[in-house]
MARBATI-823794 format. One record per residue (C-alpha): x, y, z; residue in one letter; residue number from 1. Coordinates in Angstrom, 2 decimals, decimal comma. Example, Ala and Ser with C-alpha at 12.3 -4.5 7.8 and 13.67 -1.06 7.14 Angstrom:
% MARBATI-823794
<marmar X="12,30" Y="-4,50" Z="7,80" code="a" pos="1"/>
<marmar X="13,67" Y="-1,06" Z="7,14" code="s" pos="2"/>
***
This chain:
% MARBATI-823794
<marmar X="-12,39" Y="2,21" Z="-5,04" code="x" pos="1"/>
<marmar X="-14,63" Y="4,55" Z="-6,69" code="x" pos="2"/>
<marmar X="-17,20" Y="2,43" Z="-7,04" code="x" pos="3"/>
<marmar X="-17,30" Y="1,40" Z="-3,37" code="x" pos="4"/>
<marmar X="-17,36" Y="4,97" Z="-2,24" code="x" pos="5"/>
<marmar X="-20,84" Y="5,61" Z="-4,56" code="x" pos="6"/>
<marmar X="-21,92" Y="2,49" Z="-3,14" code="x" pos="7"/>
<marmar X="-21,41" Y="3,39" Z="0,20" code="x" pos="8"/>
<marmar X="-23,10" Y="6,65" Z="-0,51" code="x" pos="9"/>
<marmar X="-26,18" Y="5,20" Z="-2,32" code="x" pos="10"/>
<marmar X="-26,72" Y="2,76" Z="0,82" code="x" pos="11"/>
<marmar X="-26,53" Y="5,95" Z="3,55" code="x" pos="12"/>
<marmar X="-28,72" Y="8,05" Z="1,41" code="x" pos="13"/>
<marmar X="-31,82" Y="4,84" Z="1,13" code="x" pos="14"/>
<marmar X="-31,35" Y="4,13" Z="5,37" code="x" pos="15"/>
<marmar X="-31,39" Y="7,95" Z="5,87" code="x" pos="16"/>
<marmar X="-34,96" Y="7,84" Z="3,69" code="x" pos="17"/>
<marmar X="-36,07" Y="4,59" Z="5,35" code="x" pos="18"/>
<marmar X="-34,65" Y="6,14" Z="8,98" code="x" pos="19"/>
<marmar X="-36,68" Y="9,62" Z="8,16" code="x" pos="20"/>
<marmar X="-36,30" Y="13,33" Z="8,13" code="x" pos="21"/>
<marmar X="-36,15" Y="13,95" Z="11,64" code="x" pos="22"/>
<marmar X="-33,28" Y="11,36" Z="12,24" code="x" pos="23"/>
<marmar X="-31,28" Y="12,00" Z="8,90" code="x" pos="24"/>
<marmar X="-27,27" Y="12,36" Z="9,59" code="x" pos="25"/>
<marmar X="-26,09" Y="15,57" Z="9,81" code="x" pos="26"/>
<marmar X="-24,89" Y="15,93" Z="6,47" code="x" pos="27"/>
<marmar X="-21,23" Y="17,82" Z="7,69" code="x" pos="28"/>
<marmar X="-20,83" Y="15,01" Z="9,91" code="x" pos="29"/>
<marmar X="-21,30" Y="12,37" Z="7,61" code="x" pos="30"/>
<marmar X="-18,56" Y="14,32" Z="4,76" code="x" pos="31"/>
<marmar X="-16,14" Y="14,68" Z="8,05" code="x" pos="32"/>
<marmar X="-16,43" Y="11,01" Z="8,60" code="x" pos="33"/>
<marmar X="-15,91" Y="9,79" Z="4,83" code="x" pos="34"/>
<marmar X="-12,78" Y="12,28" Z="4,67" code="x" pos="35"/>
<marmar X="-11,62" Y="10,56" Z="7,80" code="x" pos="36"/>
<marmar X="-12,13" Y="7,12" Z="6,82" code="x" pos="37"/>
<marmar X="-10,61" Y="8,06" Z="3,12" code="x" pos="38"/>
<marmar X="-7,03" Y="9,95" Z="4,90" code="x" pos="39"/>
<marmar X="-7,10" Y="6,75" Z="7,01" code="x" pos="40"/>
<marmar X="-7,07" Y="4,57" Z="3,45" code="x" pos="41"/>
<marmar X="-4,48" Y="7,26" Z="2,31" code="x" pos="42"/>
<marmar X="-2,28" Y="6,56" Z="5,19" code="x" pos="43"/>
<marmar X="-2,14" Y="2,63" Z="4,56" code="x" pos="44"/>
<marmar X="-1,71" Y="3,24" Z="1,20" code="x" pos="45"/>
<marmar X="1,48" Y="5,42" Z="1,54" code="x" pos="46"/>
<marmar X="2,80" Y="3,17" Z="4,26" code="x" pos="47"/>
<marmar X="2,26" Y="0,01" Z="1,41" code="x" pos="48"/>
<marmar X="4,25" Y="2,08" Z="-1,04" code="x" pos="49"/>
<marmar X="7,10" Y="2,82" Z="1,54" code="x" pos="50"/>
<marmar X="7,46" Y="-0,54" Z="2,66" code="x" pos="51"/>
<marmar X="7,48" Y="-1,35" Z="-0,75" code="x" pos="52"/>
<marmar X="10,08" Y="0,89" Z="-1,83" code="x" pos="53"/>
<marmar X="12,34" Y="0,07" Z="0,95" code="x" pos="54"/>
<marmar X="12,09" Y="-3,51" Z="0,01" code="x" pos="55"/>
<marmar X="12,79" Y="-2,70" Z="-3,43" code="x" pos="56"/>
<marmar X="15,95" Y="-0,36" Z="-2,30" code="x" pos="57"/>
<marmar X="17,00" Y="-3,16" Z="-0,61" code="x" pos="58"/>
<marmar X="17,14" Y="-5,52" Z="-3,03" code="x" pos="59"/>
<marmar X="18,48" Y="-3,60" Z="-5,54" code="x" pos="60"/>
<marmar X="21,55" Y="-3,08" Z="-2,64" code="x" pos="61"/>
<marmar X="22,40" Y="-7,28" Z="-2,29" code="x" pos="62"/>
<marmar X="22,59" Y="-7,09" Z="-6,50" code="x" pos="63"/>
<marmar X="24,95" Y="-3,98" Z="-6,56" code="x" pos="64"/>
<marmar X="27,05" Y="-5,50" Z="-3,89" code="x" pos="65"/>
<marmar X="27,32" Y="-9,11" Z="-5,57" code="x" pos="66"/>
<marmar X="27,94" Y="-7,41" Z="-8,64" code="x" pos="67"/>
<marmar X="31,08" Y="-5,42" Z="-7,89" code="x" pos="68"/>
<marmar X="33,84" Y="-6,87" Z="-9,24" code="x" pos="69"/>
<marmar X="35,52" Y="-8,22" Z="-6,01" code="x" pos="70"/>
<marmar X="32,71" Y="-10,18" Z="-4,77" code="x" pos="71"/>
<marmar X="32,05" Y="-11,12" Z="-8,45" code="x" pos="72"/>
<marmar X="35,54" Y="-12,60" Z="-8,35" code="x" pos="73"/>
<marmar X="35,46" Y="-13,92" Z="-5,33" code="x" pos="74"/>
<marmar X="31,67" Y="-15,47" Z="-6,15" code="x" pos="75"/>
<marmar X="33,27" Y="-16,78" Z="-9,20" code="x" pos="76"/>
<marmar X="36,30" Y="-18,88" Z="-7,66" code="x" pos="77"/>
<marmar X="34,14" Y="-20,27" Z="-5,01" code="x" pos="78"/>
<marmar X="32,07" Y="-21,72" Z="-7,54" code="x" pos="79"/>
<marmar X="34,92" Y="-23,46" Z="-9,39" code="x" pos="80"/>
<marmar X="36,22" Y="-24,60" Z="-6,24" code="x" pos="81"/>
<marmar X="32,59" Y="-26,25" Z="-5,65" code="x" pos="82"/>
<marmar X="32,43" Y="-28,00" Z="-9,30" code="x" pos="83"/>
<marmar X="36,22" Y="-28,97" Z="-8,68" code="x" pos="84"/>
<marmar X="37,30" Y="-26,84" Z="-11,77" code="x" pos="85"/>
***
């Protein structure tokens, strides 16, 4: 990500010395607009790890539950039933 970020940078600074002094970017405009676009990656990027984490939780929930001795029992007798043990 770093590396994108420098290359984005590099590219602004040549156009802004191709474009000319008088119609560079206003350099506090241009640091307000990378901080914006780099909260926006920060947002996805914490959503990603909730959704994650839920999905993980959530998982880890169906084991726990299949693994408590009841439904382990029950699981268990089912399953000879099936094989006609």
């Amino acid at each position: 990500m770093l590396d994108r970020v420098i290359g984005l940078r590099r590219r602004r600074a040549r156009e802004e010395k191709s474009r000319g002094a008088s119609e560079a970017v206003d350099p506090i405009r241009a640091l307000e607009q990378r901080v914006a676009h780099l909260e926006a990656m920060i947002e996805g990027l914490q959503d990603a790890v909730h959704r994650e984490s839920q999905h993980t939780r959530e998982q880890l929930d169906d084991v726990r539950r299949r693994i408590e001795p009841g439904e382990l029992s029950r699981a268990l007798s089912r399953d000879a039933r099936e094989r006609g043990l």
